[in-house]
C-alpha positions as CSV (number, residue, x, y, z in Angstrom):
1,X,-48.5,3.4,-101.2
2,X,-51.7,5.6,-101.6
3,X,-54.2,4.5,-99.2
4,X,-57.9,5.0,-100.1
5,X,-58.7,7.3,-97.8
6,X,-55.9,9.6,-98.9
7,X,-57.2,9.0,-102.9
8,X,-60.8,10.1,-101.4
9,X,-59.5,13.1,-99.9
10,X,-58.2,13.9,-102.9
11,X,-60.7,13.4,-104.9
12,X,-63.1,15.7,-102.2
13,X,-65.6,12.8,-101.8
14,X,-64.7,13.5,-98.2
15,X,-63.9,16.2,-96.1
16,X,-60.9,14.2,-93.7
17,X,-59.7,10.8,-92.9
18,X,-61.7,10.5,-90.4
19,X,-64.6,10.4,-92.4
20,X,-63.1,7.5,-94.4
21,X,-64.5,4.9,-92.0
22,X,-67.4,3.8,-94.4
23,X,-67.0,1.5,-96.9
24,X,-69.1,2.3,-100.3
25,X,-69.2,0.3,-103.6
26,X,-66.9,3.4,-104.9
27,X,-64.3,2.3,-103.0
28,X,-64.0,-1.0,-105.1
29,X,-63.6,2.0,-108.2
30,X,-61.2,3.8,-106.6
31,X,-58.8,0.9,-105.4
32,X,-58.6,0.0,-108.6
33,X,-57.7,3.2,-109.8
34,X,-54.8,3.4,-107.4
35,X,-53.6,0.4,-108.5
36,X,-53.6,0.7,-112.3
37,X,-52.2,4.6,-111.1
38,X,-49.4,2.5,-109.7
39,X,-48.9,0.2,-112.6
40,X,-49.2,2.6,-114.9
41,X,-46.5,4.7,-113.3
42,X,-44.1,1.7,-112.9
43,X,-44.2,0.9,-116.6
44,X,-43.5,4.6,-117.3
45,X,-40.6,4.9,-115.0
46,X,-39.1,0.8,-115.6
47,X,-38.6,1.3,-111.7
48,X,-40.9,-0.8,-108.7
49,X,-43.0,1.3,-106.8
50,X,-44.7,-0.9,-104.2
51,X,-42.6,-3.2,-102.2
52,X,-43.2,-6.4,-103.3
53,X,-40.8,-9.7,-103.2
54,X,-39.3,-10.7,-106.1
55,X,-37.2,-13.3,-107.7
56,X,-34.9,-14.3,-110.4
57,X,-33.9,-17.5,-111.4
58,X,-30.5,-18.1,-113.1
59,X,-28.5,-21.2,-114.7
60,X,-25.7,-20.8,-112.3
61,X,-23.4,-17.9,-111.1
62,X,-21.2,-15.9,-113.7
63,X,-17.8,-16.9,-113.5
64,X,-15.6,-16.1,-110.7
65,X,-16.9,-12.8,-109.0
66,X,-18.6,-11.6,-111.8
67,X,-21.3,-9.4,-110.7
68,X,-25.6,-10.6,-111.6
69,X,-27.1,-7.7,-112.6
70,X,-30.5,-7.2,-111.1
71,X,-33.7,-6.2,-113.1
72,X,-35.4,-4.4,-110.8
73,X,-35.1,-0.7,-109.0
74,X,-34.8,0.2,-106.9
75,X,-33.7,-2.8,-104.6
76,X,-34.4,-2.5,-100.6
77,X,-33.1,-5.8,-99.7
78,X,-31.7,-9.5,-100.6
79,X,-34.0,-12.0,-98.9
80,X,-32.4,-15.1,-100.1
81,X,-29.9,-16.6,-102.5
82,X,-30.3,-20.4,-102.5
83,X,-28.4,-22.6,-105.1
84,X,-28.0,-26.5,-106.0
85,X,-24.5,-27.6,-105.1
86,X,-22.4,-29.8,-107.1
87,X,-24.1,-32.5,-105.2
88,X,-27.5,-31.7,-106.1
89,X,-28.1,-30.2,-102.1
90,X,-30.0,-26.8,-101.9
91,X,-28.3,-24.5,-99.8
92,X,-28.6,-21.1,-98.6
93,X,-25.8,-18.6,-99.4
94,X,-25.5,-16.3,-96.1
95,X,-26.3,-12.2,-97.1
96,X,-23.5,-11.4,-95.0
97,X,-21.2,-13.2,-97.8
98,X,-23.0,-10.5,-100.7
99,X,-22.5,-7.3,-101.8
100,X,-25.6,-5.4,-103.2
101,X,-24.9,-2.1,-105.2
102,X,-28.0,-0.5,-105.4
103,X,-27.7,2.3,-107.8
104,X,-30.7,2.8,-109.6
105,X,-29.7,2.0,-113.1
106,X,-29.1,-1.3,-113.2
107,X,-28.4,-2.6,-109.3
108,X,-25.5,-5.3,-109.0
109,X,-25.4,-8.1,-106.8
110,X,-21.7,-9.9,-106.4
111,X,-19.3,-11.8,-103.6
112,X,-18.0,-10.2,-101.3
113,X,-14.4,-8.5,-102.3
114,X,-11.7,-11.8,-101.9
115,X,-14.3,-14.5,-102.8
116,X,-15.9,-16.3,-105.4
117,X,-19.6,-17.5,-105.9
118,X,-19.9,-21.3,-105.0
119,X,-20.2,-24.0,-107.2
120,X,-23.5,-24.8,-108.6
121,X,-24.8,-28.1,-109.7
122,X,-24.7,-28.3,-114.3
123,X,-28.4,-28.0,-114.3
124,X,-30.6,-25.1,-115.5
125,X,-32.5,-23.2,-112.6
126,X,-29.7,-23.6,-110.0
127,X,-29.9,-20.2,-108.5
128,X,-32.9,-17.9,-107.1
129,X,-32.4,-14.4,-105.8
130,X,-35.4,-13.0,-103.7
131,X,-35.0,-9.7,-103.4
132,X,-37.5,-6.9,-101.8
133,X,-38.2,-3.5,-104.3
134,X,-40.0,-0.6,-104.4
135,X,-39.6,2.3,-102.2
136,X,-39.7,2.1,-98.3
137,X,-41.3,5.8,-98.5
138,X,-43.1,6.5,-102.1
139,X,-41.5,10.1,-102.9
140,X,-43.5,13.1,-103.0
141,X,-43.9,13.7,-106.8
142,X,-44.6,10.1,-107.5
143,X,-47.2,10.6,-105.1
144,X,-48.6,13.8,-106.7
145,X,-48.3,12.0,-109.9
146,X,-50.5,8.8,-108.8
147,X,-53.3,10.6,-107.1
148,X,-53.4,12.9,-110.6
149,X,-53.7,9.8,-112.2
150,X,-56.3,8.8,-110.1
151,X,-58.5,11.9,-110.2
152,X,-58.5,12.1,-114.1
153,X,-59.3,8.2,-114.5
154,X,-62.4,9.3,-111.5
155,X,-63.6,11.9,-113.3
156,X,-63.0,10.7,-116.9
157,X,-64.5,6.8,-116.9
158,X,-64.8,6.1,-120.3
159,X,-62.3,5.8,-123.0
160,X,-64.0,8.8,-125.2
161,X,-64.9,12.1,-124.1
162,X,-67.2,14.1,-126.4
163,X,-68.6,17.9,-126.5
164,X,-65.3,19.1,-124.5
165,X,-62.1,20.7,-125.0
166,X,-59.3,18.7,-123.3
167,X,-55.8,19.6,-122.4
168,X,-52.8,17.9,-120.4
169,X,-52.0,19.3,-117.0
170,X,-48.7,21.8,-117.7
171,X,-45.9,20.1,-115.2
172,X,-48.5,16.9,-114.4
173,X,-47.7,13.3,-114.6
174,X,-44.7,12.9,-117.2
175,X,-43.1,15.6,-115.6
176,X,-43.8,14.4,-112.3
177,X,-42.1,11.1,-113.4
178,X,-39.7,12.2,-115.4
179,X,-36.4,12.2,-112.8
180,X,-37.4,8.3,-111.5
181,X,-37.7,7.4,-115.0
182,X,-35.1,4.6,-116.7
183,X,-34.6,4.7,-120.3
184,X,-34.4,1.1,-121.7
185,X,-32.6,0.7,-125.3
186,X,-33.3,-2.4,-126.8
């Protein structure tokens, strides 16, 4: 993620990140600039970013090894896989029993190769995945790309800009983006 002192360097309101020890009522600003940079860029691309947990809830498992398809990417890690058996008991389906594809168009999640997914009880809600996403390590040019976001939402705070000539950055944020990004049809 982009810390604030590395969005104040950036922005040249101080000289290292040493000097990024004080806390000023700009910093509120700028946090929240970051964090609509990373929104922002997560929409754009359809892929996670941070690293945050999330889950997904399913009716039951598809039939017989079928594969879940996962809406998220990239995917670090399961966490959990709990379902309601047959008997209406909520277990915990070991990770050692899965097998994750992570490809970044549309990550898979299945049994492993000679097994089946267990019986779930006939009741909506029976499954929840937990799964971590985002990027251990934000690459380089999404990290170029958020702090440009950054420093034109600093330096342009209002939604109109009169008495100036403006112009998109050549190579800036869409084509920073543009390789992570995941064209949805639909």
């Amino acid at each position: 993620m982009i810390e604030l002192a590395d969005a104040k360097l950036h922005l040249r309101l101080i000289d290292s990140r040493d000097d990024a020890d004080s806390y000023t009522a700009e910093d509120t600003l700028i946090q929240a600039l970051i964090d609509a940079a990373v929104r922002y860029a997560e929409n754009h691309t359809q892929t996670r970013i941070a690293s945050p947990t999330v889950s997904k809830v399913l009716d039951g498992f598809p039939a017989k090894d079928g594969a879940i398809e996962l809406p998220w990417s990239p995917v670090i890690a399961i966490e959990s896989l709990e379902y309601v058996d047959p008997e209406g008991v909520e277990q915990t389906l070991d990770a050692s029993t899965l097998r994750l594809d992570t490809r970044e168009i549309m990550p898979t999640l299945s049994p492993q190769y000679g097994s089946d997914w267990p019986r779930t009880i006939d009741e909506p809600e029976s499954v929840t995945i937990s799964a971590t996403v985002g990027y251990d390590t934000i690459p380089p040019d999404i990290r170029v790309a958020l702090l440009l976001l950054v420093g034109h939402w600093y330096e342009n705070r209002e939604q109109v800009i009169t008495g100036t000539i403006t112009s998109e950055v050549p190579m800036g944020v869409a084509a920073l983006l543009a390789p992570y990004r995941i064209h949805a049809v639909g």
